[in-house]
N, C-alpha and C positions, 0 to 999 in steps of 0.2 A: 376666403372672401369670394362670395359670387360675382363675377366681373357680366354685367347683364345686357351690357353693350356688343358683346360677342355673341348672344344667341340670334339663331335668325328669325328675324320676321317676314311673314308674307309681302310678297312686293305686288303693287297695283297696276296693272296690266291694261292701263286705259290714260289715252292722253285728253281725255272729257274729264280734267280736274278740277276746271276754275269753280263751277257753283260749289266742288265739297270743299275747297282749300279758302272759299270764303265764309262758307259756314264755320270752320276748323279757327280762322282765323277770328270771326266773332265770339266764337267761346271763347279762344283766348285771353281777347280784348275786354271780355265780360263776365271774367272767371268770379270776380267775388260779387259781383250781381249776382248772377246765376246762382252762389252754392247760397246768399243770402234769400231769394227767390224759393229754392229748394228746402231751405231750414223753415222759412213761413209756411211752406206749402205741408211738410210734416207734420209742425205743429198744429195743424189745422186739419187732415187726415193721414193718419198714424202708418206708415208702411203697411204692407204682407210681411209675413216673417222670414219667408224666405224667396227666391225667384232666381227665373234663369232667362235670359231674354234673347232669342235668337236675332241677329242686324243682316243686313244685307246694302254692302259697299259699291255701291254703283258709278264712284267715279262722281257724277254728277250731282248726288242723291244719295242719302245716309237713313236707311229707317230701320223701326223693328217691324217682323214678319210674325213671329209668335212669340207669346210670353209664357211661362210655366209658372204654376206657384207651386206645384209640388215636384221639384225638381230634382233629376238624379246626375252624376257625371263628375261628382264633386270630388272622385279620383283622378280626374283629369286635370285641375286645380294646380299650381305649382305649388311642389311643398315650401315655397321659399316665402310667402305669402299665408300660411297655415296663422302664424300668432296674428294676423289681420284676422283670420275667421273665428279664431276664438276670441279674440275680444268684441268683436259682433256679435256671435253666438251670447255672450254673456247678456250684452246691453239689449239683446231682442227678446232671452226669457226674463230678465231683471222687469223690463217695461210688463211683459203678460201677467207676472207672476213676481214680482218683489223676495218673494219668500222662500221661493223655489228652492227644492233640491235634489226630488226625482222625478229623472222624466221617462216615460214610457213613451217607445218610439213605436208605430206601426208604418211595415215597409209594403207595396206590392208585394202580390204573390207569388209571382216566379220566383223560384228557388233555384232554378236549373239555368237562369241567367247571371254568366259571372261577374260579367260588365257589372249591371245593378247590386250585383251583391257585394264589390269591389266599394263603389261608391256609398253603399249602404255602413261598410263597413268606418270609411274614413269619414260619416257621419259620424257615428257613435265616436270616432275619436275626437273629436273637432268636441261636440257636447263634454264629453268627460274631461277632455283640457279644459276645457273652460269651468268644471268646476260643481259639476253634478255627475249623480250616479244615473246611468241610463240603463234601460233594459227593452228588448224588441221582442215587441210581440204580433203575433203572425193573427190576423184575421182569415187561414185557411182554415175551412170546418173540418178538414179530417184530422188536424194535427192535435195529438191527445198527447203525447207527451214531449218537453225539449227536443229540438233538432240542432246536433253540431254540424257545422258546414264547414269543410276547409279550404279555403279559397287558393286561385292560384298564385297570391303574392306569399302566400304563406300565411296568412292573417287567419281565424276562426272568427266565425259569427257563431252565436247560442239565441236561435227561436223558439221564444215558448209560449205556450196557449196561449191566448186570451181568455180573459175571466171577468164578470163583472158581479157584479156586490150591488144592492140598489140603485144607486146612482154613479158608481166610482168605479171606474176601471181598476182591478189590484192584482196582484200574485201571491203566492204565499206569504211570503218576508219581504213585498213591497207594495208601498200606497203609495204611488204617485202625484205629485204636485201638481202637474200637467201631462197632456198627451199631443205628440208630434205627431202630425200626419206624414207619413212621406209617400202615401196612397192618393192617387188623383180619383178614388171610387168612381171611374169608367163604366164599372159594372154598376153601380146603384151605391144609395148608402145604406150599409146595414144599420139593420134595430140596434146591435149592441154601442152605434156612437150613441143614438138620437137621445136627448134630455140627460147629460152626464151633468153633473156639478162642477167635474173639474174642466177648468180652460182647455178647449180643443184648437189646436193651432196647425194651417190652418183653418178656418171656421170651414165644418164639411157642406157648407153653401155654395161652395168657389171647387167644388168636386163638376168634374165632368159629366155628372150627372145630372146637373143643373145647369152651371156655366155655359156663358154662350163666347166663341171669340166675337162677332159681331158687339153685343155688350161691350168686349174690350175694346174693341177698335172704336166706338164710341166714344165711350170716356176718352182714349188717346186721341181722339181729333180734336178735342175741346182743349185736351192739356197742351198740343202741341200750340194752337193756334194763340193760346194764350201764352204761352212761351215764344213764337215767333215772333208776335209782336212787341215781345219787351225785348229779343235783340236785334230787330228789324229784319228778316228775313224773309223770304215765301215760307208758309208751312211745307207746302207740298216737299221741298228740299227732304224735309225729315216725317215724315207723311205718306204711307203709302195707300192710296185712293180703295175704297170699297163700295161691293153691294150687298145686300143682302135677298137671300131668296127664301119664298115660303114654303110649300111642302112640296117633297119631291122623292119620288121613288124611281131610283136609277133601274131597277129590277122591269119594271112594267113600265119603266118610258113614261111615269107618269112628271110631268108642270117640267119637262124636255125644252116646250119651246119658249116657255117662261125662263128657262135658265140661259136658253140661250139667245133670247133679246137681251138679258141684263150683260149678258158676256158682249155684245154687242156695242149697247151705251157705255160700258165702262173701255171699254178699246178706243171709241172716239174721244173721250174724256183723258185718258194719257195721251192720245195721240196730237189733242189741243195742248198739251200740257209739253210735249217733248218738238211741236212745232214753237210756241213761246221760246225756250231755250235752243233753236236749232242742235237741237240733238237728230244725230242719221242712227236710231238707233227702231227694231220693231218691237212695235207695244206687244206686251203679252197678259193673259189673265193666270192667277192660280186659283184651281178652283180647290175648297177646303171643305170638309164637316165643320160644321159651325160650334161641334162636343167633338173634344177627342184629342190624342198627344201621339207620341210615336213617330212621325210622318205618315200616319198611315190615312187613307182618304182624300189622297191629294191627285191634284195631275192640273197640267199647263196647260192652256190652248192656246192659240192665237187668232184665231175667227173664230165666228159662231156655227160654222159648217162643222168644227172638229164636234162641238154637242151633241150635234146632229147625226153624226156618222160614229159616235162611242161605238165599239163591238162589244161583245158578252162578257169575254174577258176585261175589257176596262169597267163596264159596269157592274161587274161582281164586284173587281177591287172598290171601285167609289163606295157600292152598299154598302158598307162595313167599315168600321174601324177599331181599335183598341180596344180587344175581351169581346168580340165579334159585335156590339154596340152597334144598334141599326145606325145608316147616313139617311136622317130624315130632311135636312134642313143643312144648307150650304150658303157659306161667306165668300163671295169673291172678292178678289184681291188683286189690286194691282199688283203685276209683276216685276219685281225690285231685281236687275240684275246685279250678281257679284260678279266683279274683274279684279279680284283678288287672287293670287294663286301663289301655291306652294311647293318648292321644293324644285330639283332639277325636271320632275313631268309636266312642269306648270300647272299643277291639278289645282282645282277651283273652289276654293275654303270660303267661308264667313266666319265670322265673328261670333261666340256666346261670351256673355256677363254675366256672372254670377254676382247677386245679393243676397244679404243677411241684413233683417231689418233696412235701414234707409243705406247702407253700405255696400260699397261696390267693395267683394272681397277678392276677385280675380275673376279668369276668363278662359276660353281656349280657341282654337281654332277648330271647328269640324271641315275636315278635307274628303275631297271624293274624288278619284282617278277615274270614273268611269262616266261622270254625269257634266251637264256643261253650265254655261252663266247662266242660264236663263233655264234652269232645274231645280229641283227639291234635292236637296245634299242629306236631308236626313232619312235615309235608305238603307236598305244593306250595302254594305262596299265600304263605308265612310270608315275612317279613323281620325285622331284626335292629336292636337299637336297643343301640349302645354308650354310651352316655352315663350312665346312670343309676348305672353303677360306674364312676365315673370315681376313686374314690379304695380303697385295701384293705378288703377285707371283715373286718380282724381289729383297727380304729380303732374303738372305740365310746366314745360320748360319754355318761361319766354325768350331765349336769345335763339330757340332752335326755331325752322320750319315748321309751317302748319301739318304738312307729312311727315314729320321726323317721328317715331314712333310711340315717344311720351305723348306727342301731341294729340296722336291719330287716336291711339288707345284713350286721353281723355275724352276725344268727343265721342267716342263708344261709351263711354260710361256715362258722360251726361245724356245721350239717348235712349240707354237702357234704362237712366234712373227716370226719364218722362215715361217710361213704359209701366215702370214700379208705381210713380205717382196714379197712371190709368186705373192699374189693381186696385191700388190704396181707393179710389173711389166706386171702384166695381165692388170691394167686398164694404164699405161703409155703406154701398145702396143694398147689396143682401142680409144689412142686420147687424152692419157693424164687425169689428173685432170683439176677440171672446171677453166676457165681462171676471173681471176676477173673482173667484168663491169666497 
């Protein structure tokens, strides 16, 4: 018997508790409003199939910073939590696809990354518990025949071609039902998705080739503010403030000082926001690619001087992101700090959730020993700490504290599922979910 009260959790390193232990305390107090609230809101725009939603714990302030829908890390997951994923997995190809029974998974193409090949793999387990036959296939154009991989848990993965047939993705001795994307197409979408018959999940409209975070953050200000006001709170609590900038080329210093007026306005805008709450805390911007996953294309400033003064080397890294993807176009962001930390280094973790369909199926902690509260954690350096959800984020215990960790980890999963709900409206404005065949 897993005794789950004994694993650790990250402890919050900020006596700036009251605004989040009253938000903490509102959920509580409005737990079956909320999941009632949350089941209207489904029925009315249907989930993404799947998401990862990165939070940042600020003591004060509880938001999401990025959302994924094609997500990877799902070996990071606690296995104690696995039959939570497969009965998700079920009810999210049941809803695409009724009939379902093979699915053709397409991963990213690193092959030479084990991390993703790890997660990839306890994909394809999570699908096959639950009750289909899966098989992966590789969108690399050189790969002409099967590739066995042996990974370092001791697992194999089997890649093989893609194929397509008129309109049908197939293999020799399989016609798939459906096809899982677990490609955020960074690089573009290829010809062989466009015009299949079979449900593409999911839809390659929500690929980073398209996708804008600004979009997302749109939709989420709308969901959040509309959720605030049903359990009375400020948005901005679970909210974190944005801009958006028009074209920009970090290479040639081109629309420099357009970006750094808006890095300007949006500093005075938290700075109004963290005088309201007398917080002694300094406002900061993160500046983002507006396409793109990884952490890559990111960096923090705190005046508008730092734009100004970029060197070569920062504006190499900003031009570029994921699959070398130009940085045309930048979302700024308020700067959400996390005072969460891990472990005897005090190293400074956030929160991810993991969804399946409208279900929170677990979560982890990403920890970085190198980088501080008011940094991007998703770097090289970082490691992963599954323990901390080792039980659902939608069990909370009312006799405990709003910080007691059923509690903390609910209100992470009801802010990750307003992030899901933002998707669920991001991908019904590019065209909807896939339509059945």
């Amino acid at each position: 018997m897993t005794i789950h009260h004994l694993q650790p959790v990250p402890h919050l390193t900020t006596a700036l508790t009251g605004p989040l232990q009253q938000i903490e305390r509102h959920l509580l107090e409005r737990q079956a409003d909320i999941e009632a609230w949350l089941r209207g809101q489904w029925r009315e725009t249907p989930a993404p199939f799947y998401a990862s939603v990165d939070l940042r714990n600020a003591g004060f302030k509880l938001a999401p910073v990025d959302t994924n829908l094609f997500p990877a890390g799902f070996n990071n997951l606690s296995p104690d939590l696995m039959p939570l994923c497969i009965q998700a997995m079920q009810s999210a190809i049941e809803r695409i696809c009724p009939t379902a029974c093979q699915i053709m998974l397409i991963p990213e193409n690193h092959t030479r990354n084990m991390f993703y090949l790890e997660s990839l793999a306890t994909l394809q387990d999570i699908i096959s518990k639950a009750g289909f036959r899966v098989r992966i296939c590789s969108l690399l154009e050189d790969l002409r025949t099967p590739l066995d991989l042996q990974l370092p848990s001791g697992r194999k993965l089997l890649l093989e071609p893609i194929r397509r047939e008129g309109r049908r993705l197939v293999l020799d001795d399989f016609d798939p039902c459906m096809v899982l994307l677990n490609n955020d197409l960074a690089g573009g979408l290829p010809a062989i998705l466009e015009g299949l018959e079979q449900p593409v999940v999911p839809p390659p409209a929500l690929g980073w080739c398209r996708r804008l975070k600004s979009d997302h953050f749109r939709h989420y200000r709308a969901v959040a503010e509309a959720f605030a006001a049903m359990i009375g709170i400020d948005p901005w609590l679970i909210t974190p403030l944005y801009l958006q900038c028009g074209e920009i080329d970090f290479m040639k210093r081109e629309g420099e000082e357009c970006l750094a007026s808006n890095v300007a306005s949006l500093l005075d805008a938290i700075r109004r926001k963290y005088e309201q709450y007398a917080l002694d805390c300094r406002p900061f911007v993160v500046i983002k690619a507006d396409a793109g996953s990884y952490g890559m294309g990111v960096m923090t400033v705190h005046s508008p001087d730092e734009v100004r003064g970029l060197n070569r080397r920062q504006r190499t890294r900003m031009a570029a992101s994921k699959g070398g993807m130009a940085t045309t176009r930048v979302i700024l962001q308020e700067g959400v700090y996390t005072f969460e930390t891990w472990g005897r280094e005090q190293a400074v973790t956030e929160p991810v959730v993991y969804m399946i369909d409208h279900f929170v199926v677990g979560g982890f902690y990403r920890v970085h020993t190198r980088r501080g509260a008011n940094e991007n954690l998703n770097s090289p350096g970082m490691h992963f700490e599954p323990l901390a959800f080792a039980r659902p984020c939608t069990t909370p215990e009312q006799g405990l504290a709003p910080d007691a960790s059923p509690n903390r980890f609910y209100a992470y999963g009801v802010i990750a599922r307003l992030a899901l709900l933002a998707a669920a409206r991001e991908q019904a404005a590019s065209g909807g979910a896939p339509r059945l065949p």
